[in-house]
Steps between C-alpha positions, in 0.01 A plus 500: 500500500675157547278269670144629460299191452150569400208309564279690216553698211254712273574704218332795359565668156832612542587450875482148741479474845533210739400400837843358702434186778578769734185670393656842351437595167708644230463644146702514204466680185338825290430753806339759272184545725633356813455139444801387659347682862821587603400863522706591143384484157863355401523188321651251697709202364504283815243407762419818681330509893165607449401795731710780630794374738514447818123440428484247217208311423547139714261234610337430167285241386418537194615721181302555183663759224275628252615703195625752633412486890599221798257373786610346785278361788704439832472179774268797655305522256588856397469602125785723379543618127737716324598616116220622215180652597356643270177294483484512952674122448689540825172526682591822691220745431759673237591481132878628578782249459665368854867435479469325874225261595185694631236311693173364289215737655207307693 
């Protein structure tokens, strides 16, 4: 992970993610509910590509992490979250927890 230089970083309760100044995003951290969005709930101890390879989450924007949970709006202006969800947080339509970014619903 040599190299990565971010150009944000935000940090929930137990896990942090950052934007890079390519525009990818990584996470970092507790995974219990899928809050890393790597598609695992295993704690990760480095900075982790969001999104399930080859298809990881690029192109971002902007990157909010709540408690639990991590929002990302793209240069598209997409809405992707992923992690808890018990309260619907992730905007989906759902209260299950999303270890990969799902789209916010219209």
């Amino acid at each position: 992970q040599n190299g990565l230089q971010f150009a944000t970083i935000s940090a929930g309760f137990a896990t942090s993610c950052g934007v890079t100044t390519a525009g990818q995003s990584y996470c970092w951290g507790r995974n219990s509910r899928g809050e890393v969005g790597d598609g695992t709930t295993t704690d990760r101890l480095m900075p982790t590509p969001v999104g399930t390879p080859p298809l990881g989450l690029e192109n971002v924007a902007m990157l909010n992490s709540g408690g639990s949970h991590t929002c990302v709006v793209t240069h598209d202006a997409a809405a992707f979250c992923w992690g808890m969800n018990g309260n619907g947080q992730l905007g989906d339509g759902t209260t299950r927890d999303r270890p990969t970014p799902v789209r916010v619903a219209p």
